[in-house]
C-alpha positions as CSV (number, residue, x, y, z in Angstrom):
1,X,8.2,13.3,-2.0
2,X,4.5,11.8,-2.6
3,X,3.3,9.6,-0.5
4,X,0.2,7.3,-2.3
5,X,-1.2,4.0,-2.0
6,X,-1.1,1.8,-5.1
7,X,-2.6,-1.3,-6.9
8,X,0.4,-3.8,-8.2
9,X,0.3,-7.1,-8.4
10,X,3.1,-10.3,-8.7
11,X,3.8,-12.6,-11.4
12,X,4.2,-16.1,-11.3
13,X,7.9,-15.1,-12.5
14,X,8.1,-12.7,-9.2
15,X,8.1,-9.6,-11.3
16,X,5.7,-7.4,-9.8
17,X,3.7,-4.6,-12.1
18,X,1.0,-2.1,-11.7
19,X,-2.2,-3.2,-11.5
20,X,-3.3,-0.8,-15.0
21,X,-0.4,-2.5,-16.6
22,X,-1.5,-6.5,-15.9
23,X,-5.0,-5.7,-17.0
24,X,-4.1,-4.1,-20.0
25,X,-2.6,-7.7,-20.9
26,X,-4.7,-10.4,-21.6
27,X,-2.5,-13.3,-20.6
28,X,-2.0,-11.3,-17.2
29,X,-5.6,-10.4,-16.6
30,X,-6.7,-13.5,-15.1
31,X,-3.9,-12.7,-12.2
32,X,-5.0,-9.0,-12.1
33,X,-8.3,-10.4,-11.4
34,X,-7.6,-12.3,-8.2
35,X,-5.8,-9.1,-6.6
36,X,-8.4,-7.7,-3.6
37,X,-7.3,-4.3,-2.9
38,X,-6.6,-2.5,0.3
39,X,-6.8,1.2,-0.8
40,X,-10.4,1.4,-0.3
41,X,-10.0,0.4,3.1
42,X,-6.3,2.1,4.3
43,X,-5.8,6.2,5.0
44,X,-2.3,7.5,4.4
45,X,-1.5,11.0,5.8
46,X,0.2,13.3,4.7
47,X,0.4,12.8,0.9
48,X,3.3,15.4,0.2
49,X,6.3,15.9,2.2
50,X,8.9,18.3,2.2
51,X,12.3,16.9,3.5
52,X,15.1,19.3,4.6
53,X,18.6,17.6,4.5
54,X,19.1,15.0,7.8
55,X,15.4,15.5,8.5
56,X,12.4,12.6,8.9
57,X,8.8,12.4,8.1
58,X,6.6,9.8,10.0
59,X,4.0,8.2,7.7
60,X,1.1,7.4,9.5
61,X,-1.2,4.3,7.8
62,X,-4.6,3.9,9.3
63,X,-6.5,0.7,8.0
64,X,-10.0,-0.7,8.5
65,X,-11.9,-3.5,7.1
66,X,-15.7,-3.1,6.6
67,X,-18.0,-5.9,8.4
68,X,-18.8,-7.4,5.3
69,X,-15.4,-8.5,4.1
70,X,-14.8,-12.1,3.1
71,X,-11.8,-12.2,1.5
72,X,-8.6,-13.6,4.2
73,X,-6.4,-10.9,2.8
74,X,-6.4,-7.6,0.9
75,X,-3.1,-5.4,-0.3
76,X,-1.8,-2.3,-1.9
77,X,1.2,-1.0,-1.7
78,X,2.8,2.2,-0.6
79,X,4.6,4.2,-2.7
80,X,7.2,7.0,-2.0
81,X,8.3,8.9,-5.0
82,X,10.5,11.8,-5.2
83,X,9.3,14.8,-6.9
84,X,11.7,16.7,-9.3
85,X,12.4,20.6,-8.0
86,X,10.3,23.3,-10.1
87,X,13.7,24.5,-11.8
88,X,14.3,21.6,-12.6
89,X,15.0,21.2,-16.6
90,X,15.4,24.0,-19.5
91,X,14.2,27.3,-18.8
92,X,12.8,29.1,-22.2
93,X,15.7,31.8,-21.9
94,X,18.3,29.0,-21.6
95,X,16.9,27.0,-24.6
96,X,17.0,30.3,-26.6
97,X,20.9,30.6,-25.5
98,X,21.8,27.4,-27.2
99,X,23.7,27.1,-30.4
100,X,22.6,25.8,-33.2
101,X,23.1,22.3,-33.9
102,X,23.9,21.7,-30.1
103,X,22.3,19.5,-27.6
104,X,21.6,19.9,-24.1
105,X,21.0,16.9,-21.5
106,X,20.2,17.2,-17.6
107,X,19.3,14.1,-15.6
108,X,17.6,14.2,-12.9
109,X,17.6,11.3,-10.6
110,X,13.8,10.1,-9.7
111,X,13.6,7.7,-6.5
112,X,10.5,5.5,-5.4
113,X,9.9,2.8,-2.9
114,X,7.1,0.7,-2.6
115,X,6.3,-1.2,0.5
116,X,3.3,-3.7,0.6
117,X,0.5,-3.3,2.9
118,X,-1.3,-6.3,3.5
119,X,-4.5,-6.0,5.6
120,X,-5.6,-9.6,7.3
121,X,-9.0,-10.4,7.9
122,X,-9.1,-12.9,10.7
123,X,-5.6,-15.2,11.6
124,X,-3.7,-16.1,9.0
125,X,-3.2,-18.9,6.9
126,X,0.7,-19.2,5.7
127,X,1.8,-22.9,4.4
128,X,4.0,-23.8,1.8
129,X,5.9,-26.3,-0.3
130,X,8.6,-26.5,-2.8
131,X,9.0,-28.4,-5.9
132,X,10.8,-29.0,-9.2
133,X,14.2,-28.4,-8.0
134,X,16.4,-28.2,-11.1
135,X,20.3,-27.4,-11.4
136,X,21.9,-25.4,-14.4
137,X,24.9,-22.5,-15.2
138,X,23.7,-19.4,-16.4
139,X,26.7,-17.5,-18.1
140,X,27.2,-13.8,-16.1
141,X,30.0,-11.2,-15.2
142,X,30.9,-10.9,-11.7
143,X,30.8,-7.2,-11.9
144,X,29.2,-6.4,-14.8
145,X,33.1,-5.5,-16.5
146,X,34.7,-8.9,-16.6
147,X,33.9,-11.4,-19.2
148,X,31.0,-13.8,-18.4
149,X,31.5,-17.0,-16.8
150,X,29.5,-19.4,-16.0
151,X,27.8,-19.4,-12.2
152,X,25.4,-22.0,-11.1
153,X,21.8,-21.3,-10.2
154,X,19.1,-23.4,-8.5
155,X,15.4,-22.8,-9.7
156,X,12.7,-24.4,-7.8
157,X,9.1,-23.0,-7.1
158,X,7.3,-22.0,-4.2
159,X,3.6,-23.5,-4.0
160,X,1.7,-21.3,-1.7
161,X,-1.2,-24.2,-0.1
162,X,-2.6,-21.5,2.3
163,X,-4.9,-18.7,2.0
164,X,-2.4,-15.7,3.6
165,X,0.5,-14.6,1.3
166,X,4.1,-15.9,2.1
167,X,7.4,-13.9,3.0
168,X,10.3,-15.6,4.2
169,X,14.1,-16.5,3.4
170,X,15.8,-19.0,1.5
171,X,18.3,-20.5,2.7
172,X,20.6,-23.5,0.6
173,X,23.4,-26.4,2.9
174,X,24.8,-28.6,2.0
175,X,23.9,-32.3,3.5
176,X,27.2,-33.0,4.3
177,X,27.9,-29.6,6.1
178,X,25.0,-28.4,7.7
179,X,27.2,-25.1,8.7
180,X,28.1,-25.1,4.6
181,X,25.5,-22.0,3.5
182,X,26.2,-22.9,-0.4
183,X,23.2,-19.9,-1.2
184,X,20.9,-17.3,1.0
185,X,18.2,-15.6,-0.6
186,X,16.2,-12.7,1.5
187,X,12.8,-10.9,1.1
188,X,10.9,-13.5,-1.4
189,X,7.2,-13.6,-0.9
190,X,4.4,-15.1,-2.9
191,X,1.1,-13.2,-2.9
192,X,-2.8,-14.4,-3.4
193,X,-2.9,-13.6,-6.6
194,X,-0.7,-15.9,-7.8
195,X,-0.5,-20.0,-6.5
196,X,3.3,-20.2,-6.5
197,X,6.6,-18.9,-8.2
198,X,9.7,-19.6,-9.8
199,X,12.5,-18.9,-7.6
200,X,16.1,-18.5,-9.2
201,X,19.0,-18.7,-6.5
202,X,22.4,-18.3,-7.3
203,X,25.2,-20.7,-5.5
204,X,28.4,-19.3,-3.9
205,X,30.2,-22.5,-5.3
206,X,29.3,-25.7,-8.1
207,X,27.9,-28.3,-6.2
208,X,30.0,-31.9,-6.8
209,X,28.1,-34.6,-8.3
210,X,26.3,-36.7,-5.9
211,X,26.0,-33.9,-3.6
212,X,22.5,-33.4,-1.9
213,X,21.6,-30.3,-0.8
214,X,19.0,-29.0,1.3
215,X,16.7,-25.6,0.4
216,X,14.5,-24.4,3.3
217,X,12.1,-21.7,3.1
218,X,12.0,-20.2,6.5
219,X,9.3,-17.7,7.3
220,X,9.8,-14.5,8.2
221,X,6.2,-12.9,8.5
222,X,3.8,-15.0,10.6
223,X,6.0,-17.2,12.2
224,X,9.7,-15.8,12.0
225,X,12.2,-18.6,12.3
226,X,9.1,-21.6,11.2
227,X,10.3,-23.8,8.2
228,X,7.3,-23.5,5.8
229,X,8.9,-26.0,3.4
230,X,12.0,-27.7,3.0
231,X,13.0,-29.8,-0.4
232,X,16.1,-32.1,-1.0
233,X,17.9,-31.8,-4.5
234,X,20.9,-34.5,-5.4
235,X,23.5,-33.2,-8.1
236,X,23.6,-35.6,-11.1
């Protein structure tokens, strides 16, 4: 595998991209902009590893932030990519064996995993608040085989109002049943670059009309366990 440290940045849609591919678009440059980068400042060793089967590789991650640095925050991310085996695809004696007119495919599975690194400078600053809560049915297959039916989905976005990025849980009750979990989302962060997101959650069941429920986004960085925002939506 390679081991590297890499520029990406997130969307206001949560998608995240590289941080070549954001400048290279003019509508996302001005997010690209805002990224401040911690591979200047970070040391990954090694940068190739050789696994043999049930064996483990420590990564070690060494990060320092010059005197001067101003900015609360800076991140990369690191990325762990599998590199294909040397023998890996058609050897010129095997391409010579092939019959005319016939075609010859081999995939080779590539894996990656990309972890952020987020470097603070001084205590963080992790606040939050949600808004524009909206209800609708989105039409999609239960297992990808059966027909489409339609499953509701709360969208609501995320306004980060501190300087630190955000990383928490969502977590959707009903008012009525506080022990009623009608939706759980884990792992959704909002980064500096960006001032908030849209957040698409779907619900285990339809809501009935007149039915308030309650969304809480419940850090799980800073402050694991701290409501950073809560928001109250009643079906019409």
């Amino acid at each position: 595998v390679d081991v590297s440290v890499v520029d990406r940045v997130m969307l206001p849609d949560g998608q995240i991209k590289t941080l070549a591919d954001a400048q290279a678009q003019p509508d996302l440059k001005p997010v690209a902009d805002r990224l401040r980068s911690a591979r200047s400042y970070t040391l990954v060793t090694p940068r190739r590893v050789t696994l043999m089967p049930g064996k483990g590789q420590t990564i070690r991650l060494r990060a320092a932030l010059p005197v001067d640095a101003n900015a609360p925050e800076y991140r990369s991310h690191l990325t762990v990519i599998t590199v294909p085996p040397r023998d890996v695809g058609l050897t010129a004696e095997n391409a010579a064996a092939q019959k005319a007119g016939e075609l010859a495919i081999r995939i080779n599975a590539v894996f990656g995993l990309s972890i952020p690194v987020i470097v603070r400078n001084g205590a963080p600053d992790a606040r939050a608040a949600l808004s524009g809560g909206m209800l609708e049915a989105e039409l999609l297959s239960p297992d990808g085989v059966a027909p489409a039916a339609p499953v509701p989905i709360l969208s609501f976005d995320i306004v980060r109002l501190g300087s630190s990025s955000l990383y928490g849980n969502i977590q959707v009750r009903s008012e009525s049943d506080r022990k009623d979990v009608v939706a759980s989302l884990r792992g959704v962060g909002v980064y500096p670059e960006i001032d908030g997101r849209r957040v698409r959650v779907r619900l285990q069941r339809k809501p009935v009309k007149g039915e308030t429920l309650n969304v809480q986004f419940i850090d799980d960085d800073v402050a694991p366990g701290l409501v950073l925002a809560r928001q109250s939506f009643t079906v019409r």
